[in-house]
mmCIF file of the N, C-alpha and C atoms, coordinates in Angstrom:
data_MODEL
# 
_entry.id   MODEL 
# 
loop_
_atom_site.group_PDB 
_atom_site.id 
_atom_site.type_symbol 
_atom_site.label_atom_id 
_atom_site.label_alt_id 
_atom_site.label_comp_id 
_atom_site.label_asym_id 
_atom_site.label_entity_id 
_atom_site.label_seq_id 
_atom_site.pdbx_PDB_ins_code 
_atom_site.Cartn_x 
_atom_site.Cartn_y 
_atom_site.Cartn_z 
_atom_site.occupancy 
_atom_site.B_iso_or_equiv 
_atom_site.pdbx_formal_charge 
_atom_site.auth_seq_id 
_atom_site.auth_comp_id 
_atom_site.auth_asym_id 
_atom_site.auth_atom_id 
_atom_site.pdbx_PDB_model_num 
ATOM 1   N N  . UNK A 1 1  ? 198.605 160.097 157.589 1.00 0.00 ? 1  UNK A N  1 
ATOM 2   C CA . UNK A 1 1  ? 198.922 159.451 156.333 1.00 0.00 ? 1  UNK A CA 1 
ATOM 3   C C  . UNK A 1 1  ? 197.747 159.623 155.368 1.00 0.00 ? 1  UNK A C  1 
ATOM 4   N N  . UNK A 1 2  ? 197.781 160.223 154.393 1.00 0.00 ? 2  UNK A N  1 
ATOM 5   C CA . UNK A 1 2  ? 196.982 160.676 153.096 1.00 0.00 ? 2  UNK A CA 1 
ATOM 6   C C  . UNK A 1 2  ? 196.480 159.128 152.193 1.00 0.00 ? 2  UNK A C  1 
ATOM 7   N N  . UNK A 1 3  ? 195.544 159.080 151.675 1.00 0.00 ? 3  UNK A N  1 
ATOM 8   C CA . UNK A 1 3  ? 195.056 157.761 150.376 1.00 0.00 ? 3  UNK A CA 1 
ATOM 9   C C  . UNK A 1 3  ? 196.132 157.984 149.583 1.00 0.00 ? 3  UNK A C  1 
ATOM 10  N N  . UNK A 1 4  ? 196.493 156.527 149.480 1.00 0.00 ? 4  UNK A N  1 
ATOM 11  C CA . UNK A 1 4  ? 197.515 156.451 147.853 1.00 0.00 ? 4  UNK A CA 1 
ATOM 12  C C  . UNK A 1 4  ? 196.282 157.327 147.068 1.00 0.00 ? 4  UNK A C  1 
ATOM 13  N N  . UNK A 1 5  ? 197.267 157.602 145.747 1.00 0.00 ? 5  UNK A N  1 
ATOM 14  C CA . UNK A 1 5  ? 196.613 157.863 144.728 1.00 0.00 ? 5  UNK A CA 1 
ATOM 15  C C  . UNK A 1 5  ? 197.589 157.218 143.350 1.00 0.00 ? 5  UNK A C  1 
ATOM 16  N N  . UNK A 1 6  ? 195.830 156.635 143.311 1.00 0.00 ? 6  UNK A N  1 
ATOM 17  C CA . UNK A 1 6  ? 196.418 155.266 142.044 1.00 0.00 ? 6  UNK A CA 1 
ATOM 18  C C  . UNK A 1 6  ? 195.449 155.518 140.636 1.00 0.00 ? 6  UNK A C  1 
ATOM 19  N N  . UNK A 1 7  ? 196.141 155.077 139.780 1.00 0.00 ? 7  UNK A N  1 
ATOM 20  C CA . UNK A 1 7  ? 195.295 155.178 138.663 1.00 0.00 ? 7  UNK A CA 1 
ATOM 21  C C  . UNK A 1 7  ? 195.399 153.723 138.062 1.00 0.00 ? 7  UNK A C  1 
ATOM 22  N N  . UNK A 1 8  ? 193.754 153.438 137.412 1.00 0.00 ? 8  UNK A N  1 
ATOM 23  C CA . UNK A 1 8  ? 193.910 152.539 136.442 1.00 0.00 ? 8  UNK A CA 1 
ATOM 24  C C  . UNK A 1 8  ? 193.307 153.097 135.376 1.00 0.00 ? 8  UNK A C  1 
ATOM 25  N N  . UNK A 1 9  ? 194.031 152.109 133.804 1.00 0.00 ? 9  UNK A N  1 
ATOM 26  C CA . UNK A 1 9  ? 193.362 152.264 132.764 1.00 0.00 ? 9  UNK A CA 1 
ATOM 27  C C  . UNK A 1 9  ? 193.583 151.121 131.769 1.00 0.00 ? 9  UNK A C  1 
ATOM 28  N N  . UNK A 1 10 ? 193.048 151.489 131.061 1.00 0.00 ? 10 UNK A N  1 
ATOM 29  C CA . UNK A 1 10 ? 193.737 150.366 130.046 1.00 0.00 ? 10 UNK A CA 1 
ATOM 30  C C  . UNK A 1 10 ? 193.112 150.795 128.267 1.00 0.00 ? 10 UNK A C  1 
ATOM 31  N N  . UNK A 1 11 ? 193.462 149.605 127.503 1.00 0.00 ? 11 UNK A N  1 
ATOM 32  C CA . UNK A 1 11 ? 193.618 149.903 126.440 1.00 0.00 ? 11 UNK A CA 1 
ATOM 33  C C  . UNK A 1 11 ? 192.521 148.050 125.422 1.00 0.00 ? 11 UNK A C  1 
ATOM 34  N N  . UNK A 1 12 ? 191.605 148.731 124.315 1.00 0.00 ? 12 UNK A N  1 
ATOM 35  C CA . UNK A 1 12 ? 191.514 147.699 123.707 1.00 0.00 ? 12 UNK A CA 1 
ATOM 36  C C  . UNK A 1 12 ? 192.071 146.819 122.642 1.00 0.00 ? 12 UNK A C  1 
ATOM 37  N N  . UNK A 1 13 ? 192.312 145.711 122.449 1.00 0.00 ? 13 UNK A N  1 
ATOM 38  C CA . UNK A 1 13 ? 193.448 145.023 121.348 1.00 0.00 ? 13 UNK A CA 1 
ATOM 39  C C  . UNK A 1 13 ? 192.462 145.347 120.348 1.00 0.00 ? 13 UNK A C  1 
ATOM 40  N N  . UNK A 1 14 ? 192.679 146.409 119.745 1.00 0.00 ? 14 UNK A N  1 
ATOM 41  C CA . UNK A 1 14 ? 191.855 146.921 118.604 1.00 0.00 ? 14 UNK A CA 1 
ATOM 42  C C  . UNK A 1 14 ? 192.841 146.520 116.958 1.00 0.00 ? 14 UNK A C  1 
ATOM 43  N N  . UNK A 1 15 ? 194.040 145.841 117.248 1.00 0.00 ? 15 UNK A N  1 
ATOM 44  C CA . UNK A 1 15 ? 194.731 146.189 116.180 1.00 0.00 ? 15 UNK A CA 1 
ATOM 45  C C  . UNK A 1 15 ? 196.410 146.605 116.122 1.00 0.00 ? 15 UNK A C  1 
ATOM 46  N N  . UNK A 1 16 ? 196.863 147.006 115.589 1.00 0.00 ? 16 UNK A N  1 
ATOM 47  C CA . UNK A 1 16 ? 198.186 147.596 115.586 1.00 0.00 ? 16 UNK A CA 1 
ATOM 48  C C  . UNK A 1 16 ? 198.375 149.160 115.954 1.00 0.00 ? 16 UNK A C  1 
ATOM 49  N N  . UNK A 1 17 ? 199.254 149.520 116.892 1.00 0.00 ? 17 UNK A N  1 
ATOM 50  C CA . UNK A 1 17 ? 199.480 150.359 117.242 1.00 0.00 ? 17 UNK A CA 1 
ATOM 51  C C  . UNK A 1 17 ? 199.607 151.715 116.016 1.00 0.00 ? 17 UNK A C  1 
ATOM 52  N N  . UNK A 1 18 ? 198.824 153.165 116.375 1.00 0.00 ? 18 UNK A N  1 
ATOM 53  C CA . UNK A 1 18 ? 198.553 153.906 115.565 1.00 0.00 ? 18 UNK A CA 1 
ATOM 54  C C  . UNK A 1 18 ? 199.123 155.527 115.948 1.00 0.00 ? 18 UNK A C  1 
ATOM 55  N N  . UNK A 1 19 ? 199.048 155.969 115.320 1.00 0.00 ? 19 UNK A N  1 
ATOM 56  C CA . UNK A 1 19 ? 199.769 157.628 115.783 1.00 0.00 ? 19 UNK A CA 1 
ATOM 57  C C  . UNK A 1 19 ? 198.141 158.015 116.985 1.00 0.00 ? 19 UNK A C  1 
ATOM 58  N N  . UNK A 1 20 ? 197.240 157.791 116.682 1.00 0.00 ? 20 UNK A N  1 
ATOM 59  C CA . UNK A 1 20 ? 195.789 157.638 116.963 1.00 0.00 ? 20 UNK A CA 1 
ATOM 60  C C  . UNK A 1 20 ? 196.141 157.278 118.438 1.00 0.00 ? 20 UNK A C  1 
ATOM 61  N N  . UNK A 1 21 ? 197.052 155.890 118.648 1.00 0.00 ? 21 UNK A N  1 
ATOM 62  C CA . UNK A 1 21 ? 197.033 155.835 120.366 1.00 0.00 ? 21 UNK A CA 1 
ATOM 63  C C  . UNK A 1 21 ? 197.882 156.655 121.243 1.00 0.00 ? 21 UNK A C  1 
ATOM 64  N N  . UNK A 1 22 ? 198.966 156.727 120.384 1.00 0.00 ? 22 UNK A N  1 
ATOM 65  C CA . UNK A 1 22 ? 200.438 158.019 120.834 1.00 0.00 ? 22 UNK A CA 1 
ATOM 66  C C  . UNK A 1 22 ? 199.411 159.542 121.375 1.00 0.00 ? 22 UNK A C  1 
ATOM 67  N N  . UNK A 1 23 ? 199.008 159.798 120.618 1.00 0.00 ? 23 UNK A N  1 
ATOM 68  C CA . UNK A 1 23 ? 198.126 161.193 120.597 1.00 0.00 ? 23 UNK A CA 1 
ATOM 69  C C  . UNK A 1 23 ? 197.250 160.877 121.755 1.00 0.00 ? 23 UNK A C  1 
ATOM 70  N N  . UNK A 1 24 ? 195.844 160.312 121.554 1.00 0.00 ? 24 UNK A N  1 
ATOM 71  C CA . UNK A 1 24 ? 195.037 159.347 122.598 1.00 0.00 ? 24 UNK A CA 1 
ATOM 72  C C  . UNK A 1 24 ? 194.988 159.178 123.720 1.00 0.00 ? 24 UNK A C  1 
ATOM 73  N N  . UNK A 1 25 ? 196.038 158.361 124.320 1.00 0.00 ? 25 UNK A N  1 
ATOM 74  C CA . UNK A 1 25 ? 196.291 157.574 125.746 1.00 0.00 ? 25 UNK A CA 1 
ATOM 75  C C  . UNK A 1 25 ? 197.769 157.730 125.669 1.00 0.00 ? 25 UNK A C  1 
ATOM 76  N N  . UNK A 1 26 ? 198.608 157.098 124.888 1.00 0.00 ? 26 UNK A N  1 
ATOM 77  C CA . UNK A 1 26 ? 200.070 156.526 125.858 1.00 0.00 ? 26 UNK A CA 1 
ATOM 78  C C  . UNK A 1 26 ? 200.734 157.743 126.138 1.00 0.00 ? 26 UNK A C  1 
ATOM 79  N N  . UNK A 1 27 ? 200.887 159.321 125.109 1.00 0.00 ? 27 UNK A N  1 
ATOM 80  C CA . UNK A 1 27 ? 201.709 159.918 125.646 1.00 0.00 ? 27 UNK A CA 1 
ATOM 81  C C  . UNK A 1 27 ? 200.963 160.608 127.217 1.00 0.00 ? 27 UNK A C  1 
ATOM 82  N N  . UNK A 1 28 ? 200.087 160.922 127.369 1.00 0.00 ? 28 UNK A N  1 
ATOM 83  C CA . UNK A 1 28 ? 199.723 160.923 128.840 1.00 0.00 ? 28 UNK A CA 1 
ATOM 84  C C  . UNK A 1 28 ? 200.185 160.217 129.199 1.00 0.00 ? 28 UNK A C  1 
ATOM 85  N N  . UNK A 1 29 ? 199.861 158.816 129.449 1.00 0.00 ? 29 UNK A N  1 
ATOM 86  C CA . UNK A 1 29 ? 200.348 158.352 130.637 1.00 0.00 ? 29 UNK A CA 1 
ATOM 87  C C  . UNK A 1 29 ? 201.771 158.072 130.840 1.00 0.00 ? 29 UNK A C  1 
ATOM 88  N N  . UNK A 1 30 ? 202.501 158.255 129.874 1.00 0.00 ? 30 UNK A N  1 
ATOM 89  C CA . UNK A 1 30 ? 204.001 158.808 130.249 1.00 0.00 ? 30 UNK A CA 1 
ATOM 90  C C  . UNK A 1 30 ? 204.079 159.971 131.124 1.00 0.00 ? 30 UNK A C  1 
ATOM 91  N N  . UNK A 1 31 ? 203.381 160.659 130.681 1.00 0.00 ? 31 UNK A N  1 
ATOM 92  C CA . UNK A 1 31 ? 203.440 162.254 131.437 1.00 0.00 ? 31 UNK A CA 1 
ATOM 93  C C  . UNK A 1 31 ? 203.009 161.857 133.352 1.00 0.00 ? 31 UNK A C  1 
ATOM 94  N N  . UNK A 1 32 ? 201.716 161.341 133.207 1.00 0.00 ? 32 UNK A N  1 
ATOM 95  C CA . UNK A 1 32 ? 201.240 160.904 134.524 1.00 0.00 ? 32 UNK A CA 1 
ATOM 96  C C  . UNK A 1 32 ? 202.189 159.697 135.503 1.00 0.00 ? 32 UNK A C  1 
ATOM 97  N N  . UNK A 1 33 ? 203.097 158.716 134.647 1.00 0.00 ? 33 UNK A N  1 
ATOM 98  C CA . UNK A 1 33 ? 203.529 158.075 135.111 1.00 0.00 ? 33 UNK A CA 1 
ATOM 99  C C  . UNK A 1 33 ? 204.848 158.533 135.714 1.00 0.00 ? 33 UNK A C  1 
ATOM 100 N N  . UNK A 1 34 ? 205.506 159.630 134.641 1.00 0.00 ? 34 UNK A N  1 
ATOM 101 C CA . UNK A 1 34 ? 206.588 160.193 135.163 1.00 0.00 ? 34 UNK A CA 1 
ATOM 102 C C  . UNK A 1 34 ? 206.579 161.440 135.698 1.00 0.00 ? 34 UNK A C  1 
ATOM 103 N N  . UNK A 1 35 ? 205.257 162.236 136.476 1.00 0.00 ? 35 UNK A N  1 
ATOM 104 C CA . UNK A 1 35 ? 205.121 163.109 137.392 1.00 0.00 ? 35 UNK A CA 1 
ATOM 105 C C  . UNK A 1 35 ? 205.481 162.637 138.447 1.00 0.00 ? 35 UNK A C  1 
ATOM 106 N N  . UNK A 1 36 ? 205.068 161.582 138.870 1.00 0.00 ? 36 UNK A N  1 
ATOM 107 C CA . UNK A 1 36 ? 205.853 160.818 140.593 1.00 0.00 ? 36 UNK A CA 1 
ATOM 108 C C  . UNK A 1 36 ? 204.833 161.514 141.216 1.00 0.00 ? 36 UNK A C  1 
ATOM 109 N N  . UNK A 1 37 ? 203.175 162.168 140.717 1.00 0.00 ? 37 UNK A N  1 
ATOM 110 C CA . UNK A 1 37 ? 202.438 162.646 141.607 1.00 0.00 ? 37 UNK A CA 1 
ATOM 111 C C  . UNK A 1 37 ? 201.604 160.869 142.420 1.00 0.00 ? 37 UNK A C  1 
ATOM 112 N N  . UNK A 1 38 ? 201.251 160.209 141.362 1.00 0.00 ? 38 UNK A N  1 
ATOM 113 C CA . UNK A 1 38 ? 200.612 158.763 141.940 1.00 0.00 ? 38 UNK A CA 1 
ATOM 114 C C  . UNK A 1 38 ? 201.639 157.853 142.581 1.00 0.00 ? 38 UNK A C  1 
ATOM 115 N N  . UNK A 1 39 ? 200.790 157.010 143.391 1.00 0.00 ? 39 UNK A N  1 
ATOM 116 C CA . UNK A 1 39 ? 201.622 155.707 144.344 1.00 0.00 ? 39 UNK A CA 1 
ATOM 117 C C  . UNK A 1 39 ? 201.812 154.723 143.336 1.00 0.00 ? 39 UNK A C  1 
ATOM 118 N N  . UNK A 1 40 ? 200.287 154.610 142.635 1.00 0.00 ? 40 UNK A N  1 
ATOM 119 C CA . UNK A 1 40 ? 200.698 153.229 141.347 1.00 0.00 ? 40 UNK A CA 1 
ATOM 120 C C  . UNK A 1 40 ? 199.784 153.863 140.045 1.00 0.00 ? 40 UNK A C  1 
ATOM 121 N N  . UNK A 1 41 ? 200.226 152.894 139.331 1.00 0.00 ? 41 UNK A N  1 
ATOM 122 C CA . UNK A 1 41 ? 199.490 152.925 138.068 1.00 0.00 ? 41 UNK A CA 1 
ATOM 123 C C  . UNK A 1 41 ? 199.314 151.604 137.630 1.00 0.00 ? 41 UNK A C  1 
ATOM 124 N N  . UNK A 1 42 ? 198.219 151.072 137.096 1.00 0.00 ? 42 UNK A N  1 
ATOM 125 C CA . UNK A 1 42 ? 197.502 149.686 136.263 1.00 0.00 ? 42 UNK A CA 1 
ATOM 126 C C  . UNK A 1 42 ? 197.544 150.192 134.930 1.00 0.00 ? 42 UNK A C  1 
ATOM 127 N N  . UNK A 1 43 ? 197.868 149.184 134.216 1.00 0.00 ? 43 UNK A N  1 
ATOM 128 C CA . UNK A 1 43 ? 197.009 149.493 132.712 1.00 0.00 ? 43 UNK A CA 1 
ATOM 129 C C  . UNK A 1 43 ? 196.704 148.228 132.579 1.00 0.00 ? 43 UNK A C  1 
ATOM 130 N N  . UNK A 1 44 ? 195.955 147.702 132.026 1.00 0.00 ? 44 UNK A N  1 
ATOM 131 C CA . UNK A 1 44 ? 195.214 146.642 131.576 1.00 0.00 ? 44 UNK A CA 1 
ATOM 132 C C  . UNK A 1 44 ? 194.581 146.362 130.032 1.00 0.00 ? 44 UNK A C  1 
ATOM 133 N N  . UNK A 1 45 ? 194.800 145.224 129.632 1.00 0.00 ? 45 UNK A N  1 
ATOM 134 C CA . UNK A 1 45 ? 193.963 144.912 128.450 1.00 0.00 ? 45 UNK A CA 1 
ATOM 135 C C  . UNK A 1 45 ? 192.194 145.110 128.925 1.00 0.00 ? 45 UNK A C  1 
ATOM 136 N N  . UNK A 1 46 ? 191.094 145.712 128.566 1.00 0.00 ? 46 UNK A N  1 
ATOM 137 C CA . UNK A 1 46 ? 190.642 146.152 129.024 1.00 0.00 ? 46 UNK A CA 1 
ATOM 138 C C  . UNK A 1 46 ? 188.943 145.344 128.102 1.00 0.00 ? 46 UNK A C  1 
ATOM 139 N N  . UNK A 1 47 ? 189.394 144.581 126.772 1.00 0.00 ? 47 UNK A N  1 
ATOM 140 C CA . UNK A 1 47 ? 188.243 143.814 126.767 1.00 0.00 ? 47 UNK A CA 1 
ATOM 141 C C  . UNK A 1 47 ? 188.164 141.936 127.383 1.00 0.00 ? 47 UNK A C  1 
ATOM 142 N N  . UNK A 1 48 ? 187.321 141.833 128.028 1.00 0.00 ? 48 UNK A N  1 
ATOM 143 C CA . UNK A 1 48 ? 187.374 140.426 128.473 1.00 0.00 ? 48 UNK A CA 1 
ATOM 144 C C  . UNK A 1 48 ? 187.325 139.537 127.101 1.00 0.00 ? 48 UNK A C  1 
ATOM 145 N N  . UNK A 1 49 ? 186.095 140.244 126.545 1.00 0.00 ? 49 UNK A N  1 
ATOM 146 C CA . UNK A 1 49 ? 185.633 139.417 125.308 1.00 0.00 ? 49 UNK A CA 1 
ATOM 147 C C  . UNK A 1 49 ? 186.717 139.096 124.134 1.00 0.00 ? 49 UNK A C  1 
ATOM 148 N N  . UNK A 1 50 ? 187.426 140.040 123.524 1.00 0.00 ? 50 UNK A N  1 
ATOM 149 C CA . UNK A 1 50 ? 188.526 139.789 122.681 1.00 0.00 ? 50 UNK A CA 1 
ATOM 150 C C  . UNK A 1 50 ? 189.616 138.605 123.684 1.00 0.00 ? 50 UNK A C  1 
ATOM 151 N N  . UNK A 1 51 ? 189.699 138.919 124.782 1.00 0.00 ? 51 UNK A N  1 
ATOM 152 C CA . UNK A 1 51 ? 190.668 137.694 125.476 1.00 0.00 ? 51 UNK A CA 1 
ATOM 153 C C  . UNK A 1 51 ? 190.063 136.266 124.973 1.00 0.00 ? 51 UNK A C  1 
ATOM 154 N N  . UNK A 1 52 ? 188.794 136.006 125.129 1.00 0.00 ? 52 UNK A N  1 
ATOM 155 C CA . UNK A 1 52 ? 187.965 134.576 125.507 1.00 0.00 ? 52 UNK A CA 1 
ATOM 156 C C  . UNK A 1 52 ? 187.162 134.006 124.057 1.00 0.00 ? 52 UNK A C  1 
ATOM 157 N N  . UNK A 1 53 ? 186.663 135.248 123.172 1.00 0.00 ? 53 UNK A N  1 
ATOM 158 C CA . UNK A 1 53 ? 186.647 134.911 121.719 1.00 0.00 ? 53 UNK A CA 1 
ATOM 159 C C  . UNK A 1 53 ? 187.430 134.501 120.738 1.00 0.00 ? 53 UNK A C  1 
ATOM 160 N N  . UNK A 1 54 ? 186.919 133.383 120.099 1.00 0.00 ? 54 UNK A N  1 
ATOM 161 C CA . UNK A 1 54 ? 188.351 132.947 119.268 1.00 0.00 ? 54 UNK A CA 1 
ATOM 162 C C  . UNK A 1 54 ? 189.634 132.584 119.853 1.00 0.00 ? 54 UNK A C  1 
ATOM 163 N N  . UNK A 1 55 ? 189.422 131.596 120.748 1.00 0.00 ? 55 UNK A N  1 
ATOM 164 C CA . UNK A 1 55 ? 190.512 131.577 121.904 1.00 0.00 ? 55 UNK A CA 1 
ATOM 165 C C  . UNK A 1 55 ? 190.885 130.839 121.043 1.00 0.00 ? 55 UNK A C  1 
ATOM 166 N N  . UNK A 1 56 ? 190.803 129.969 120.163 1.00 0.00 ? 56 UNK A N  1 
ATOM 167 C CA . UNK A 1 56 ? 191.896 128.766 119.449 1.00 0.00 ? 56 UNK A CA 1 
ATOM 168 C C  . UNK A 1 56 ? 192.319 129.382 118.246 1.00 0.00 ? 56 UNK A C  1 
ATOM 169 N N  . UNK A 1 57 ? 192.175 130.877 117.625 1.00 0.00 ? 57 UNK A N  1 
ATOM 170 C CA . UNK A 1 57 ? 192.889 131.470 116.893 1.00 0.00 ? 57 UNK A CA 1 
ATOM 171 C C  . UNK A 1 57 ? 192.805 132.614 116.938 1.00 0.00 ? 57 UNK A C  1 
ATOM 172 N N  . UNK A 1 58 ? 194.214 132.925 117.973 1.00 0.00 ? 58 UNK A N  1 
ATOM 173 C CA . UNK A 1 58 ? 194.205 134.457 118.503 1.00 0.00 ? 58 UNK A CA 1 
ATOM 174 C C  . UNK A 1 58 ? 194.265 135.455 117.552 1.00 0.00 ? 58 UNK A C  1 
ATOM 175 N N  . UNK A 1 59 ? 195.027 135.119 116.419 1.00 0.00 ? 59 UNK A N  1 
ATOM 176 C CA . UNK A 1 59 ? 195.547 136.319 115.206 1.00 0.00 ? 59 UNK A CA 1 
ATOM 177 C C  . UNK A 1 59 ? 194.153 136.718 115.144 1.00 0.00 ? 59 UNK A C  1 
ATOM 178 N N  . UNK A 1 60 ? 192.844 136.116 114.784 1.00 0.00 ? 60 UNK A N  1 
ATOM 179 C CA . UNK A 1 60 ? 191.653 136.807 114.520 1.00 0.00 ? 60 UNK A CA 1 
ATOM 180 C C  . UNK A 1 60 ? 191.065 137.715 115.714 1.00 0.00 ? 60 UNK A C  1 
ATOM 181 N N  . UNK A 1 61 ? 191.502 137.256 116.924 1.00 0.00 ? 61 UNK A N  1 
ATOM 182 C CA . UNK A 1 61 ? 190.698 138.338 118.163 1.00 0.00 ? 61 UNK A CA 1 
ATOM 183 C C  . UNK A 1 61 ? 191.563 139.388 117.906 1.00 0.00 ? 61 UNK A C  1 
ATOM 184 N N  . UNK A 1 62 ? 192.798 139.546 117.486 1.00 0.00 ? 62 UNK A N  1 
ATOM 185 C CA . UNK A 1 62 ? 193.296 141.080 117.913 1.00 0.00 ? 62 UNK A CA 1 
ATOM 186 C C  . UNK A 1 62 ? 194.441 140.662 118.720 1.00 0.00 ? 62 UNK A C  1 
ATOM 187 N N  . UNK A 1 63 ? 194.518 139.817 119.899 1.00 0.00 ? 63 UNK A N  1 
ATOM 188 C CA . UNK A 1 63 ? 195.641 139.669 120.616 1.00 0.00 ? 63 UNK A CA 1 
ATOM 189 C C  . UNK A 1 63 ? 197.164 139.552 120.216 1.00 0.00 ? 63 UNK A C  1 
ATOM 190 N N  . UNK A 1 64 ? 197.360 139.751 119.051 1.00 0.00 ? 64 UNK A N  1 
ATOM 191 C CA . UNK A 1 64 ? 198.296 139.654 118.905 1.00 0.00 ? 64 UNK A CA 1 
ATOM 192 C C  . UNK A 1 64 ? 198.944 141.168 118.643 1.00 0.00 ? 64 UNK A C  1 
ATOM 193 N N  . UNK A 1 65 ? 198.255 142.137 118.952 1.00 0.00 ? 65 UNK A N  1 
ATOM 194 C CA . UNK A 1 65 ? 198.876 143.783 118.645 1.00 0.00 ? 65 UNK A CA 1 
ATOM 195 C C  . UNK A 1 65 ? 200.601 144.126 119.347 1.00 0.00 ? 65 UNK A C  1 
ATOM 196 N N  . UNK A 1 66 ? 200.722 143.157 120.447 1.00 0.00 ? 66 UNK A N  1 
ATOM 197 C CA . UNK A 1 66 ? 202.048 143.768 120.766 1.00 0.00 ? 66 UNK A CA 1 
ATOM 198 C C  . UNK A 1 66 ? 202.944 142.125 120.415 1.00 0.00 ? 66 UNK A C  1 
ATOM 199 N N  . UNK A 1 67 ? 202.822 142.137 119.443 1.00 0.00 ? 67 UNK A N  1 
ATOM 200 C CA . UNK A 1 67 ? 204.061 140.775 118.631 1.00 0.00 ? 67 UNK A CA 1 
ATOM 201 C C  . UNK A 1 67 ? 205.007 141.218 118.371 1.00 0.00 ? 67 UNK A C  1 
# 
């Protein structure tokens, strides 16, 4: 029996989604996700700090990019 092969990655709440991330990151990992070569895939929000800054008014950290 061979190692899974897993990928993680993730992405920062920088804002609203841009032709910039399409190009970037997501259309890969369509490509990688729908090869069926990996066991799993993660993506993750990937700054702690934008999570925990400005926690009592999210609109200013950024968290709100996928509304």
């Amino acid at each position: 029996m061979g190692k899974e092969k897993i990928i993680l990655t993730g992405d920062r709440p920088t804002g609203r989604l841009h032709i910039g991330h399409y190009v970037g990151s997501l259309k890969r990992r369509v490509e990688l996700q729908n090869s069926g070569e990996y066991d799993k895939i993660y993506i993750m929000i990937a700054d702690a700090q934008a999570l925990t800054d400005n926690y009592d008014n999210p609109d200013k950290s950024g968290r709100t990019l996928w509304k």
